[in-house]
C-alpha positions in Angstrom: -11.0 -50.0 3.7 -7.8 -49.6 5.9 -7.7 -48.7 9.3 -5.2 -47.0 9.9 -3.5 -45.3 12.9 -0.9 -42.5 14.0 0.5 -43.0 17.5 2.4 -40.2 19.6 6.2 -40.4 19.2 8.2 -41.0 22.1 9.4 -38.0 24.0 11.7 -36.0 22.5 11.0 -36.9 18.7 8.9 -33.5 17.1 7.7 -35.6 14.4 4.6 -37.0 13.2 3.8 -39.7 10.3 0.9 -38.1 8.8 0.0 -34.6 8.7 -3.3 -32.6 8.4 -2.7 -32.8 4.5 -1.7 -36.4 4.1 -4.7 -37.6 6.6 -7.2 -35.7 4.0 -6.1 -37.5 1.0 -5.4 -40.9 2.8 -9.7 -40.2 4.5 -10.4 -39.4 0.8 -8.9 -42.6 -0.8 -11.4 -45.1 1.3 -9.5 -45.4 4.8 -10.2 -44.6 8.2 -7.4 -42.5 10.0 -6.8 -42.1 14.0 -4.4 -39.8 15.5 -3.3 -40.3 19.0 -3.9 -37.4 20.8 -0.9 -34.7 20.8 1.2 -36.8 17.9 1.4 -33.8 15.5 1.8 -31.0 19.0 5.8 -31.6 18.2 5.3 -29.9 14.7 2.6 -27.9 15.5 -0.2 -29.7 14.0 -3.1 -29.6 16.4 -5.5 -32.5 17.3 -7.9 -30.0 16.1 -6.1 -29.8 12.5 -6.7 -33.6 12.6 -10.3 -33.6 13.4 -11.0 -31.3 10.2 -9.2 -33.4 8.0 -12.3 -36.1 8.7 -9.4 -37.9 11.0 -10.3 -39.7 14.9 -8.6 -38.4 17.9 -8.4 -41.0 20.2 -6.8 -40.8 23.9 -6.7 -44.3 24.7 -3.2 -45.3 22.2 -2.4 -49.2 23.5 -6.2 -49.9 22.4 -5.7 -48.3 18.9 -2.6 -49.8 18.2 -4.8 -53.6 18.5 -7.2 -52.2 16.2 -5.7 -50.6 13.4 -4.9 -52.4 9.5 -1.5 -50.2 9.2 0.2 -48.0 12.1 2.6 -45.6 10.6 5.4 -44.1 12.8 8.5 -42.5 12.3 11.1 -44.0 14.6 11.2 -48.3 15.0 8.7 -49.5 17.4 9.8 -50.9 21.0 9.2 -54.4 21.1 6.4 -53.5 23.7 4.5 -51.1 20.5 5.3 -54.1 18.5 3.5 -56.4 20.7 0.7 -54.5 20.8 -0.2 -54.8 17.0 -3.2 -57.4 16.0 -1.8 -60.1 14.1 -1.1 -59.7 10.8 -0.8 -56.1 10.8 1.5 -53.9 8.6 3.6 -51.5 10.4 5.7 -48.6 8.3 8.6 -46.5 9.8 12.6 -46.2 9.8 13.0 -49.8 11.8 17.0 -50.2 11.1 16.7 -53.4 11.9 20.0 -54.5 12.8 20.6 -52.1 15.3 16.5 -52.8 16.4 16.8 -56.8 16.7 14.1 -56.7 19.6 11.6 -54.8 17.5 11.9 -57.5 14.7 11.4 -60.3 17.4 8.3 -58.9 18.2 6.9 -58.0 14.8 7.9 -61.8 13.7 6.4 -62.8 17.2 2.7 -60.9 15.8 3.5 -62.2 12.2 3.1 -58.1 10.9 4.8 -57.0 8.2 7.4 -54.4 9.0 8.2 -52.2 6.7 11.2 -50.4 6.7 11.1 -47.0 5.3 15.3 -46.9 5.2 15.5 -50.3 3.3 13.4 -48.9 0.5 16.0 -49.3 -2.9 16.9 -46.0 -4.6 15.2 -46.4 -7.7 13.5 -44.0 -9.9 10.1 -45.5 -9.4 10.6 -45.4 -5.6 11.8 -41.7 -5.0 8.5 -40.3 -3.6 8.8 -42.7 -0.8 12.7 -41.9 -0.3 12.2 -41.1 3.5 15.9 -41.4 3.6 16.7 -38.4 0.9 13.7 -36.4 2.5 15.1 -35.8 5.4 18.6 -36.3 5.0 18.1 -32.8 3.0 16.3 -31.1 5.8 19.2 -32.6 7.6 21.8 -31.1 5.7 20.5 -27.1 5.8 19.8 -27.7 8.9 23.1 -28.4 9.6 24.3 -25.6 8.3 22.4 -22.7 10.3 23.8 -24.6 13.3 27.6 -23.7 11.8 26.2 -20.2 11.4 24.2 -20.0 14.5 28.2 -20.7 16.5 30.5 -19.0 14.3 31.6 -15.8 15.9 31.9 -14.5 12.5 29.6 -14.0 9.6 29.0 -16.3 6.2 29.3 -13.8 3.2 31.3 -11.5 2.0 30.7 -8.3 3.5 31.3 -4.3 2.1 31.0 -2.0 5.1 32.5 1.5 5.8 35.2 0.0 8.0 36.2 -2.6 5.6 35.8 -5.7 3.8 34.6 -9.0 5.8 35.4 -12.0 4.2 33.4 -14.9 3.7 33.8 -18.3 5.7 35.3 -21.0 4.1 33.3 -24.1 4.6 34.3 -27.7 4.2 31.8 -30.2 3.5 32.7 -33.7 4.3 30.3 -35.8 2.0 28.2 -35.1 -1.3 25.5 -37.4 -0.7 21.8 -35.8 -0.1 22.5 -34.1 3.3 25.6 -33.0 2.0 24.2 -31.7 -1.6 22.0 -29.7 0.4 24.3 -28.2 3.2 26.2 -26.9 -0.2 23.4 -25.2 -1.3 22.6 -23.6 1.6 26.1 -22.4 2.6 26.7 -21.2 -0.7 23.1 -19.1 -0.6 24.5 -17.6 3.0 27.8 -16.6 1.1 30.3 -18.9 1.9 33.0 -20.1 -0.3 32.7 -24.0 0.1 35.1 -27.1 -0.5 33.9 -30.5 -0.7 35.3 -34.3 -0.3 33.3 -37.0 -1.3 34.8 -41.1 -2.7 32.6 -41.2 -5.1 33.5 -39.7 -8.7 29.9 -38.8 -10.0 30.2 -36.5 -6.9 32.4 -33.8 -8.5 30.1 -32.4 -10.8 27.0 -32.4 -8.6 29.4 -30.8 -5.7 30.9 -28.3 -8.9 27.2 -27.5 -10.2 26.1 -26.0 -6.7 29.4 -23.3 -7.4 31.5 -25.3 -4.6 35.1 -26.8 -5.3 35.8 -30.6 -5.4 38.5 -31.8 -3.4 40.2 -34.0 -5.3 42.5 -36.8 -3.9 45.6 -38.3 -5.8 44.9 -41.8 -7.3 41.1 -41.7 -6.3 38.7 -44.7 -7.4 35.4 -44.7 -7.7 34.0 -45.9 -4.9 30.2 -45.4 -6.2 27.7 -48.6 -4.4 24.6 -49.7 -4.8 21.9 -47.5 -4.6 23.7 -44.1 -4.6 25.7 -44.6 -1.6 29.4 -44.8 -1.0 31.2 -48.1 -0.6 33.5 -48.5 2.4 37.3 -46.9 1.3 40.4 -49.1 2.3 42.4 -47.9 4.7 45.3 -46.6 2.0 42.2 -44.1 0.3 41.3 -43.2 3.7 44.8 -41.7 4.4 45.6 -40.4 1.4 42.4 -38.6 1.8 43.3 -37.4 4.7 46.2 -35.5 4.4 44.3 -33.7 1.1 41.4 -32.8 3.3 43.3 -32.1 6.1 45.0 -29.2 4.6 41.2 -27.8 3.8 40.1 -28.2 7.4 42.7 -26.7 9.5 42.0 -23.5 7.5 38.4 -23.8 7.9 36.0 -22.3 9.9 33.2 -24.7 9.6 33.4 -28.7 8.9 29.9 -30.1 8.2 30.5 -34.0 8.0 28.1 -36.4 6.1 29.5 -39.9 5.8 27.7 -42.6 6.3 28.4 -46.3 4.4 25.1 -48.3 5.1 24.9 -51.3 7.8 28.3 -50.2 8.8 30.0 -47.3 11.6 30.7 -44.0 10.0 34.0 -43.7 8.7 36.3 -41.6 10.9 37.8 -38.5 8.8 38.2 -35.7 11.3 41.1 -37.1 14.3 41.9 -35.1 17.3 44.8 -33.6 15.8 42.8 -32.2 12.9 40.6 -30.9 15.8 43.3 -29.7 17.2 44.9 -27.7 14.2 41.7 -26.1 13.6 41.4 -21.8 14.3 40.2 -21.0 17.6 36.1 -20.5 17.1 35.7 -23.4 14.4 32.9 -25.2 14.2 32.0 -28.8 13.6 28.6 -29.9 12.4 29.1 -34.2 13.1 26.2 -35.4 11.2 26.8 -38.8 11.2 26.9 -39.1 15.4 24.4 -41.6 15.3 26.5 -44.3 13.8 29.5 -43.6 15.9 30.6 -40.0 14.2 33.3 -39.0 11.6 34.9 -36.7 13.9 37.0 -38.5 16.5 36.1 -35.7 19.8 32.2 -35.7 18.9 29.8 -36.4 21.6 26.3 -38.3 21.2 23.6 -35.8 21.6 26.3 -32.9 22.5 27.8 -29.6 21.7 31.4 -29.5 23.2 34.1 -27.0 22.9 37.6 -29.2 22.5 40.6 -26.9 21.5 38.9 -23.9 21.2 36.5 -25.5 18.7 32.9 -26.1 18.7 31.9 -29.6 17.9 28.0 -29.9 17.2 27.3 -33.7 18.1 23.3 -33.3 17.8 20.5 -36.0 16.9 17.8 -35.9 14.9 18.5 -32.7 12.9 15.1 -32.8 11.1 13.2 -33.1 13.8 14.9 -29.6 14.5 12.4 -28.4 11.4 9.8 -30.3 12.4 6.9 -28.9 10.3 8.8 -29.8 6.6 10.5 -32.5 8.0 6.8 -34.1 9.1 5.0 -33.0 5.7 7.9 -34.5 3.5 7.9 -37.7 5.8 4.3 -38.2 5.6 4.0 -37.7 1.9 6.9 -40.3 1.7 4.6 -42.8 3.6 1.1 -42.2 1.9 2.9 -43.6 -1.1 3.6 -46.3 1.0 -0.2 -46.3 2.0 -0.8 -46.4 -1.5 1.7 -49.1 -2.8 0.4 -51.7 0.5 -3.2 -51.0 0.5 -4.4 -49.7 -2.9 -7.7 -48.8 -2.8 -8.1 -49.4 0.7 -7.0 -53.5 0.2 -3.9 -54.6 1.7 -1.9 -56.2 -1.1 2.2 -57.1 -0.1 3.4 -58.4 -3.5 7.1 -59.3 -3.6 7.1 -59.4 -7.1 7.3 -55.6 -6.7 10.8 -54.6 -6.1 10.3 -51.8 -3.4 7.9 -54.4 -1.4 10.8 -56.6 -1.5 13.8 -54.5 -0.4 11.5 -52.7 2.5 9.8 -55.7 4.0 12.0 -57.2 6.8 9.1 -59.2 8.4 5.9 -61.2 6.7 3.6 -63.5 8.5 6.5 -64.4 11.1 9.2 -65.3 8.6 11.9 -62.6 8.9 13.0 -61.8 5.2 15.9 -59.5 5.4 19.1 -62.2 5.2 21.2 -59.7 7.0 18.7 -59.1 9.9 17.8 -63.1 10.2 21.7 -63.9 10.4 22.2 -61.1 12.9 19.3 -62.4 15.1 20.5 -66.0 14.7 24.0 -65.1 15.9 21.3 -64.1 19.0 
């Protein structure tokens, strides 16, 4: 039997690794659950909610943390959480470990196995614990009732007595997960939407959801491992540029997506774009967390530049807390399942998604990447 345990997020996350729901079935599958007290408050799941699921409330979190088998989380640990696991101890949340290099000392330091919910591959067999794609979709609709919420005029089509109102014209910058879904969402509020993506298998998802694929002259594929996008050179970045740019300055939403893994998001919306743009756009900067791809977004905040609103917010899912928790813990009680099946830890690296999500075992650091970025000190 795993023990198992579900500390409070720090302030300002909504989140929660396990829910009500997934608590019940992990209980019911031989392991013992704690809940720190108030870690599900954020998405309105009551310590009470916790309690009849057959889970522990416990007050006292530094003392659990010693205790538990596996501690699920949602963001990385700080390297003083870290320190606090027993030895040996699995630990299972996003960790994006080069940009957490303290966190990984510590883990190493307690010889746990960290495991890295956005290193696990994109493979069929590993979808229900694609943390990534879960809540990079809630991501993506979310980002598109924040365009709605600061337009100062409405998504569809519109008949009235006084006339016809036409719909917005939305660009989407990116066809990957988030940006599949802030397609489907704009198009169910009305709006006719264009897309840009590098990647050619992109067109007919982006043309299936009724939107239009913008499509650059002398494109390449620029499919990569996994599903994502490879980095464009510099020559496809500008040529894709003055395409989308034409798209953008007649917009009245942008909702950028772009992210290339281990890297900064690629810049595709410059200050003259911004510029251009009608009086009352709106920008949706999705990828702000890694730098932006709008050149006048803020970390963390909405500014008006140019008579445009530029929506630089973090954590978009944990704007939709309740879903956003319930996919994320359903991603990790696969992991549950896949690291202690039938209650009995078992980290085989002959399994492919063990292999690609563990960055740390029994002090050795695994990930190549991580160990030559903490080398480099």
């Amino acid at each position: 039997m795993a023990t198992v345990f579900v500390p409070k997020e720090a302030a300002g996350e909504t989140r929660v690794a396990a829910t009500p729901e997934t608590a019940r079935r992990m209980i019911a599958e031989g392991n013992s659950l704690s809940v720190e007290s108030g870690a599900g408050t954020g998405a309105c799941f009551p310590d009470e909610a916790y309690t009849a699921a057959g889970a522990t409330v416990v007050t006292d979190g530094p003392d659990a943390w010693g205790s538990a088998d596996l501690v699920l989380k949602v963001n990385p640990p700080t390297g003083d959480e870290a320190s606090r696991l027993k030895e040996g101890a699995v630990l299972a949340s996003f960790l994006y470990p080069l940009a957490n290099l303290g966190a990984i000392r510590a883990l190493a330091a307690r010889k746990a196995v960290g495991f890295a919910l956005d290193r696990v591959p994109r493979i069929s067999r590993a979808q229900s614990m694609d943390a990534l794609s879960s809540q990079a979709s809630i991501a993506g609709y979310k980002a598109v009732l924040l365009a709605a919420d600061h337009l100062p005029r409405v998504m569809p089509l519109m008949m009235t007595a006084a006339g016809t109102l036409t719909p917005a014209r939305i660009v989407v910058l990116g066809a990957g997960v988030a940006g599949l879904q802030a397609i489907a969402t704009a198009k169910r509020l009305g709006a006719v939407v264009e897309v840009s993506d590098v990647r050619a298998a992109a067109k007919e998802q982006v043309e299936s959801l009724g939107a239009r694929f913008i499509q650059v002259e002398g494109a390449e594929d620029l499919s990569g491992e996994g599903g994502y996008a490879k980095e464009a050179s510099a020559e496809f970045l500008q040529r894709q540029q003055v395409e989308v740019r034409k798209r953008i300055v007649a917009a009245d939403a942008v909702i950028t997506t772009a992210l290339v893994p281990g890297r900064k998001a690629p810049r595709l919306v410059t200050s003259d774009m911004v510029r251009d743009m009608r009086p009352g756009s709106v920008i949706v900067d999705m990828a702000v967390e890694q730098g932006g791809n709008c050149e006048d977004s803020e970390d963390g905040q909405i500014v008006t530049k140019h008579g445009v609103t530029i929506i630089g917010l973090r954590n978009l899912p944990g704007r939709v807390p309740v879903h956003a928790s319930e996919v994320y813990s359903r991603n990790l009680l696969e992991v549950v399942r896949l690291l202690f099946p039938k209650g009995v830890r078992t980290i085989d690296l002959a399994d492919e998604i063990t292999a690609g999500a563990v960055v740390t075992l029994e002090g050795a650091i695994r990930a190549p990447d991580v160990a030559a970025a903490i080398a480099k000190g």
